[in-house]
N, C-alpha and C positions, 0 to 999 in steps of 0.2 A: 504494500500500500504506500501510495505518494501521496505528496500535496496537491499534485493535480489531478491525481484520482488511483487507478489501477495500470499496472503495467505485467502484461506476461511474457515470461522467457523460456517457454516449456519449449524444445525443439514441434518441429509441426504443427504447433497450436493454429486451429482455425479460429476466425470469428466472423460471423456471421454480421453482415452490416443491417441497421436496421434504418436506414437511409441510402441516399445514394452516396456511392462515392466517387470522389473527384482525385484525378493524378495533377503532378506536376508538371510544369510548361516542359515541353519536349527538348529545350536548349539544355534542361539541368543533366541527363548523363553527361556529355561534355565537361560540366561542371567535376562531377564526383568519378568520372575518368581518372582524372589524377591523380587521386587517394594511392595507388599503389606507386605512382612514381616521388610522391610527399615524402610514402616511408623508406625510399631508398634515400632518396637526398638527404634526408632526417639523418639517418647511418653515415652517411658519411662526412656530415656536418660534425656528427658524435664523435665519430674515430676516424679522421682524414690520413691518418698514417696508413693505418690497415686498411681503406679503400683507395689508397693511391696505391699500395702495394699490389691487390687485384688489379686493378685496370693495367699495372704493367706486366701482368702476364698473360691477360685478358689479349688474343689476335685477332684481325681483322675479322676473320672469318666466323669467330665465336660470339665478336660483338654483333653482328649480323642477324646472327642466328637467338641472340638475347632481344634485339629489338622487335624481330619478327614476332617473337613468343608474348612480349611484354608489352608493345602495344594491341595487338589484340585481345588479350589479356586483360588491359586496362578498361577498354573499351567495353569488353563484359559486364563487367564490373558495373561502371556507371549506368548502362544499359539494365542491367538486374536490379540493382539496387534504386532507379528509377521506378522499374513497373512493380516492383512487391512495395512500392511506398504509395497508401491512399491517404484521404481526408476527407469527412464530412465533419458536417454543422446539423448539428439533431436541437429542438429544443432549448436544452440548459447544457450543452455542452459541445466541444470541439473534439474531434478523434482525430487523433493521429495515429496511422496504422504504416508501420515499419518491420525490414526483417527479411532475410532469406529463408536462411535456416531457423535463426532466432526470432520469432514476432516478438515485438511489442506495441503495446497497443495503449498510447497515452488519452486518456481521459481527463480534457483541461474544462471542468467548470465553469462558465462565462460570468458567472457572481464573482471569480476570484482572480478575472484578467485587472491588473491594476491599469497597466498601458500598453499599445499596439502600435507597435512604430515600423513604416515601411522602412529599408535603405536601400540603396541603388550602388553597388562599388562600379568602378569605372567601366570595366566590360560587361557588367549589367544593365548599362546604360547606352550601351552602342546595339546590345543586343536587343532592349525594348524588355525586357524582365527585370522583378523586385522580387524582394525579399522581407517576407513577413515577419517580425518578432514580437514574440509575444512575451509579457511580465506577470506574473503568476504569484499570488500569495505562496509562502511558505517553499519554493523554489528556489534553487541558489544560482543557479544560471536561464536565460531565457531559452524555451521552446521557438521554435521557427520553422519557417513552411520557404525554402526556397529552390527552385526561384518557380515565380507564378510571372504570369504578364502585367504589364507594371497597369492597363486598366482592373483586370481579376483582381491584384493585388489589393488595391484601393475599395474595391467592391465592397472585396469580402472582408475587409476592415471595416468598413461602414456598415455592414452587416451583421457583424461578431458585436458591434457596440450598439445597434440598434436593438439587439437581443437582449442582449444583458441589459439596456435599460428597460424590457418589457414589452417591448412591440413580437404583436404576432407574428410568427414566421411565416406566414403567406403575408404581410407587407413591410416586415425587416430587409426585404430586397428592395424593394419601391420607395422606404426613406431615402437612402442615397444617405452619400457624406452629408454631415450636418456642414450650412456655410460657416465662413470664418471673416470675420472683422480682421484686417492688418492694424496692428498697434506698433509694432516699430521694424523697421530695419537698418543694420546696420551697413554703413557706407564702406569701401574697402578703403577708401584713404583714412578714415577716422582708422578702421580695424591697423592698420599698419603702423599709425602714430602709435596708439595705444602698445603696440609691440615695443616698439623701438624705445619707449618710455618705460617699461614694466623693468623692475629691479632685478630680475634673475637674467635678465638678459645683459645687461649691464656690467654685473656682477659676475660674466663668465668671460665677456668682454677686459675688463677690469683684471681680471684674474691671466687672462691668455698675451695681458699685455707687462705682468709687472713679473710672474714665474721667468717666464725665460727670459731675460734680463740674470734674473737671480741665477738662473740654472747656468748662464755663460759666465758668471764671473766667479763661481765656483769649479763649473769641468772645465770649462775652454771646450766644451764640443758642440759644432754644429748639430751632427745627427744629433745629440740629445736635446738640444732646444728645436730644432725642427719637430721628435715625433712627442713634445710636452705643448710645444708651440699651437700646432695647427689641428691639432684633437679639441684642446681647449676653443678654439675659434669656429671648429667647425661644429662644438657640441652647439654653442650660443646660437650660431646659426640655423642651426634644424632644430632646435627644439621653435624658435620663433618661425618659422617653414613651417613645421607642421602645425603650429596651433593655426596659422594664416589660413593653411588650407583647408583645414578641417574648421575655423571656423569663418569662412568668406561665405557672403549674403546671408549673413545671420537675420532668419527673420519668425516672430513672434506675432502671430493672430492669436484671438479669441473665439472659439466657438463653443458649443453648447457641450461639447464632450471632452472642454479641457482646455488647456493654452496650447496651441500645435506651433515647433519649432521647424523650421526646417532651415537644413545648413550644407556646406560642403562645395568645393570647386569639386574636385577631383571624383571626390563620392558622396554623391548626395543623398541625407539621411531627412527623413519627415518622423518627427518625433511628439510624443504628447505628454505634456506633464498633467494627468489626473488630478481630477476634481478633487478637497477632502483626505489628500495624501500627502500632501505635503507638512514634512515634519517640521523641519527648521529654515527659513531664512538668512542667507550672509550676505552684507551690502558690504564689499570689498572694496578700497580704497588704495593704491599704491601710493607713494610721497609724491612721485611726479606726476600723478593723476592728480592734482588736488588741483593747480592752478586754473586748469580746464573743466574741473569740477565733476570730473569724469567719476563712474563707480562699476562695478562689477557685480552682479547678484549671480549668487551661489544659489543651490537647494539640496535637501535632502529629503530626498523620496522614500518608503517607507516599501521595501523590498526591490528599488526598481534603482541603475544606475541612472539614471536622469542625474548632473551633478549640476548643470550651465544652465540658466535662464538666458540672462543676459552678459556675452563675452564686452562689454563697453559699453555708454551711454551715459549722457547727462543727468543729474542726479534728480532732475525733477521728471523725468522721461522715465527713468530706471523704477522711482517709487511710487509712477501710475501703474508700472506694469504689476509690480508686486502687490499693489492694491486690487490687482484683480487675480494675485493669485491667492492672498488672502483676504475677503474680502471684507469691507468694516474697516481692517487697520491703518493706520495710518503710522508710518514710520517716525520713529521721536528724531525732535532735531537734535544738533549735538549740543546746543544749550540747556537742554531738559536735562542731559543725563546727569546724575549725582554722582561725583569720583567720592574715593575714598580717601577717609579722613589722612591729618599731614603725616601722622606719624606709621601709614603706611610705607613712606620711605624711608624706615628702616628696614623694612625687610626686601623692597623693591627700589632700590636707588634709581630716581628720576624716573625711570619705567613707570612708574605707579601713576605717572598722569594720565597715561593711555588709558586707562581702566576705567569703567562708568557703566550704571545700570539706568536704566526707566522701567518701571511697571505701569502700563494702561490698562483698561478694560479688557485689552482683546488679547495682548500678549506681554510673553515676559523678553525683555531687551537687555541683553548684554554685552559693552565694547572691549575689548584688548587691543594693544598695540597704538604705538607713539608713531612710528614711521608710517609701518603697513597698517593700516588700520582694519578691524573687522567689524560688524555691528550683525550682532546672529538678534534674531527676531524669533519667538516661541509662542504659537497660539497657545493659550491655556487647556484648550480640548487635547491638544499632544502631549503632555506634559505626563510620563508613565511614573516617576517618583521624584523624589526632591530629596535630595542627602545634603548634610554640614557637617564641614570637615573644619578640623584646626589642627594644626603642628607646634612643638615644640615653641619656637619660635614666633611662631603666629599667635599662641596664648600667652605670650608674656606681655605681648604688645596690644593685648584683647581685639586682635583683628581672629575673621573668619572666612570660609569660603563654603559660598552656595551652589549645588551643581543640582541642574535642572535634565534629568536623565529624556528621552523622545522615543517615538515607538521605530526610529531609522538605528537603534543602537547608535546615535550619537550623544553628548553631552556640552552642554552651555553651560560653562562658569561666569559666579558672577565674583568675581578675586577682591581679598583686603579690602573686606566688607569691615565695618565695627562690627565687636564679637554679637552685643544689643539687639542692633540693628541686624545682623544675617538669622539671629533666631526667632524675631518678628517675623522677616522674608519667608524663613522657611515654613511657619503654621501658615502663613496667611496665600503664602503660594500653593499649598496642598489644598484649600478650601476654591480657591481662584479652580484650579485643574479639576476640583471634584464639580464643581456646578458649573462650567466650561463644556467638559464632556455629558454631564447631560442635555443641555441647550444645545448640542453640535450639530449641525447638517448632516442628516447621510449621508456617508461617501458612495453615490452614487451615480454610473454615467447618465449626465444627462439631465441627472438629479436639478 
C-alpha cells in the first residue's frame, strides 16, 4: 500500500481496466530507447579505466557486431515498454498501469493531487509533446505520464483538476483549462540585472579574482592558477547561465485552480502553485537589490517542490502577487517590525539588527539578516506547533527564541526575542494557529 493508492508487482498480474485506456504519444519509445544505452554510459562514467581498457581490445568487427545487437535491442525496449504502459481517468482517481514482466498499477486519488505541472524539455518541444507531472500527498517524488501531445497534455490537466474539484465526468472534459489573469512578467533585461547584482555571483567572481593572485605568489605556477583560476570563473558563470535560462519569461497569472507559472528559454515548464498549500512565504532581498527596491519571493509548498514565485520584481509588484497567494494579508512594512531589545548584542554583535518580528491577524512575520535580508510570512492556519528555546547564554541575558514549526517541514525563527516577551508569543501564537485553522478555507481546486 502507497500514498497514492495500491501498486502490484506479482510477475503476470492482470488487471482488468474498468474504463478505457489510453497509451502514450507514439514519439515516447524513442524516448525510453535509451534506457539501455544511459546504463552503459553510467558504467563507464563509474569506472572509465576498466571501460577504456575494453574498448581497447574491443575490434572493429566486434564493435559492429555490439551495435547491430544493441541498437535493436534498445529499440525493443522502448517499443515494449511503451505498449504495456496505459492510463485512465475513472471517477476519483488516475491509473497508471506499467510493467512487462513486473505490472504495476499506481492508483493516484484526484483529492490528493496537490499540483499538475506540464514541462516541455527542448526536444519535446521540436517534437510537439509534454510531459505531465503530477504532486501527490504523502509521495516523495512526482508521478508522471510522458510524453502525451502537448494539446492531450493540457487537456487532460484540465481535466484531472476539473475532477477533483467535483465536476461530473461527462462534463470535466467540456470545462476546458480554467482562464488565467497575467499578473506579472518578468523582462529578461530586468532578469539579467538582477543576476549580475545577486551576491553569490559576485562572490565567486571576487573569489576567482583574488585566489590566484595568492596561488602565484606562493607556487610560481601557471598551470596551478590556470586550473584554480578558471573553475572558479566558470562556476560564477553557469551557475548565473543556468538560473537565466531556467528562469527567462518568468510569468505569473491567476486562475481559479491556483497561481500558474510558466518559465524556461530552453525548456519550458507551466507550473501551479495550489490553492491553500502554501506553507510559508520568503520576500528575499539581496544588498544590491535594495537600491532598485527589487525583492525575490520564495515559497514552501507543502509536499510539492514549487520553491520560486517570483525570480525579481519590485516590491510593490512582488507583495500584490503574494497577496493573492495568501489572500487577506498584507505584508508588514519594515517599520512595523519590533527588533530585539539592545542587549541582544551581546550574544549577536551588530547582527542583531537584522532580526525583527510582526504579528497580524492573518500571519506570523519573521526577518533575519542585515545584508541579505529575509522576511518569511506564516498564515496562522499552517502553523503545526510552536516550541521556545533558550541556551546557556541566551538565559543569562533573559533573551529567547520562538520557532514556529509548518506543515512543508520547515521552521521560522523568531531570534533574541526578551525571554517575557517570547513566552507571551509562544501561548498567544498557539491560540492564533488553533482558531486560524478552524476559520481556514478548504484546500481545495477551485475551491
Amino acid at each position: 500500500m502507497t500514498a497514492q493508492g495500491v501498486e502490484d508487482d506479482v510477475p503476470g498480474a492482470a488487471v482488468r481496466p474498468a474504463v478505457a485506456e489510453r497509451r502514450l504519444h507514439p514519439v515516447t519509445p524513442f524516448r525510453r530507447a535509451w534506457a539501455p544505452v544511459a546504463v552503459l554510459v553510467g558504467w563507464a562514467v563509474h569506472d572509465p579505466n576498466q571501460a577504456q581498457e575494453q574498448l581497447t581490445r574491443l575490434t572493429t568487427t566486434t564493435l559492429l557486431i555490439a551495435l547491430a545487437v544493441l541498437v535493436p535491442a534498445s529499440a525493443a525496449y522502448g517499443f515494449l515498454s511503451w505498449w504495456f504502459t496505459h492510463f485512465a481517468v475513472t471517477d476519483g482517481e488516475l491509473r497508471i498501469r506499467t510493467g512487462l514482466l513486473f505490472r504495476r498499477t499506481a492508483h493516484i486519488r484526484l483529492e490528493r493531487i496537490q499540483a499538475i505541472d506540464v514541462t516541455q524539455p527542448l526536444l519535446a518541444r521540436m517534437a510537439g509533446v509534454a510531459k505531465l507531472r503530477l504532486d501527490v500527498v504523502g509521495a516523495e517524488k512526482k508521478d508522471e505520464l510522458a510524453f502525451l501531445g502537448e494539446d492531450e497534455a493540457r487537456a487532460l490537466r484540465a481535466e484531472l483538476l476539473a475532477r477533483a474539484a467535483g465536476f461530473a465526468p461527462e462534463t470535466a472534459r467540456e470545462v476546458g483549462e480554467a482562464p488565467a489573469r497575467e499578473l506579472l512578467r518578468v523582462p529578461a533585461r530586468e532578469l539579467v540585472i538582477a543576476l549580475v547584482l545577486t551576491g553569490s555571483a559576485w562572490g565567486a567572481v571576487a573569489a576567482a579574482l583574488v585566489v590566484p593572485p595568492v596561488l602565484w605568489l606562493v607556487t610560481h605556477s601557471v598551470v596551478t592558477v590556470l586550473a584554480t583560476g578558471l573553475p572558479l570563473l566558470g562556476a560564477a558563470g553557469a551557475r548565473s547561465a543556468g538560473r537565466f535560462v531556467g528562469e527567462y519569461d518568468w510569468t505569473v497569472a491567476e486562475s481559479p485552480d491556483g497561481l500558474r507559472i510558466d518559465r524556461g528559454l530552453l525548456d519550458r515548464t507551466h507550473e501551479t502553485v495550489p490553492p491553500g498549500r502554501v506553507q510559508t512565504v520568503r520576500i528575499v532581498q539581496p544588498l544590491l537589490w535594495r537600491r532598485r527596491d527589487w525583492v525575490r519571493v520564495e515559497l514552501d509548498v507543502a509536499g510539492s517542490a514549487n520553491s520560486v514565485l517570483v525570480p525579481v520584481a519590485p516590491r510593490a509588484v512582488a507583495e500584490a502577487v503574494v497577496a493573492r497567494v495568501l489572500p487577506g494579508v498584507t505584508v508588514p512594512a519594515a517599520a512595523s517590525l519590533a527588533r530585539p531589545p539592545r542587549r541582544a548584542g551581546r550574544c549577536v554583535p551588530l547582527w542583531w539588527r537584522g532580526y525583527g518580528i510582526a504579528v497580524t491577524d492573518a500571519v506570523f512575520a519573521s526577518r533575519h539578516g542585515l545584508l541579505h535580508r529575509r522576511l518569511a510570512l506564516v498564515p496562522h492556519a499552517k502553523v503545526q506547533s510552536v516550541r521556545l528555546t533558550q541556551g546557556p547564554w541566551q538565559r543569562l541575558w533573559r533573551l529567547a527564541a520562538v520557532h514556529v514549526d509548518t506543515g512543508a517541514d520547515k521552521t521560522v525563527t523568531a531570534r533574541l526575542r526578551d525571554a517575557q516577551e517570547a513566552a507571551e508569543l509562544l501561548h498567544a501564537q498557539a491560540e492564533r494557529s488553533r482558531t486560524g485553522r478552524r476559520d481556514a478555507r478548504p484546500d481545495r481546486w477551485m475551491a
